[in-house]
N, C-alpha and C positions, 0 to 999 in steps of 0.2 A: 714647148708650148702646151702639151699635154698634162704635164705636171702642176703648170699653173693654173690650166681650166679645171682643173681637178680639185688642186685645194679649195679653187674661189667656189665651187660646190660642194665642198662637205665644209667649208666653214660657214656658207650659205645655210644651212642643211641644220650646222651646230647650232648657231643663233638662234634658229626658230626654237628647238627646243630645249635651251638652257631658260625660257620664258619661264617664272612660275608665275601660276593664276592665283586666284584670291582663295582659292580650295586648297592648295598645295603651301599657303603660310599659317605654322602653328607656333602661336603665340601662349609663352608660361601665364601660368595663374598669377595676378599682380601680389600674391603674399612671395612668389619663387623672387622677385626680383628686388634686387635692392643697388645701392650705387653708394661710394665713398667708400667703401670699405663694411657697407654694412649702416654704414650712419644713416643715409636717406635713403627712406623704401621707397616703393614706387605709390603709394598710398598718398604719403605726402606730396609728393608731384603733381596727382591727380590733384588732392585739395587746393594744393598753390595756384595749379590752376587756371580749376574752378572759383575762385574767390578772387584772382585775377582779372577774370573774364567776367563776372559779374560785376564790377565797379563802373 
């Protein structure tokens, strides 16, 4: 019984701090990324869209 009150608190314990916050996500520069192989950057995704959401 000791074993299992134990894990259910350090897995309690883990949870909280496997959290990241908005400080702790670092996002590449939109020139580092691209998708397809290179084909479509993330420049054009942005564009699409943008021009998407504008109609």
């Amino acid at each position: 019984m000791l074993k299992i009150k134990l894990f259910i608190v350090t897995a309690c314990l883990g949870a909280f701090s496997a959290c990241a916050g908005d400080a702790d996500i670092q996002l590449p520069l939109l020139d580092q990324v691209s998708f397809v192989h290179g084909t479509v950057t993330s420049r054009m995704i942005l564009f699409l869209a943008c021009s998407w959401a504008a109609q």
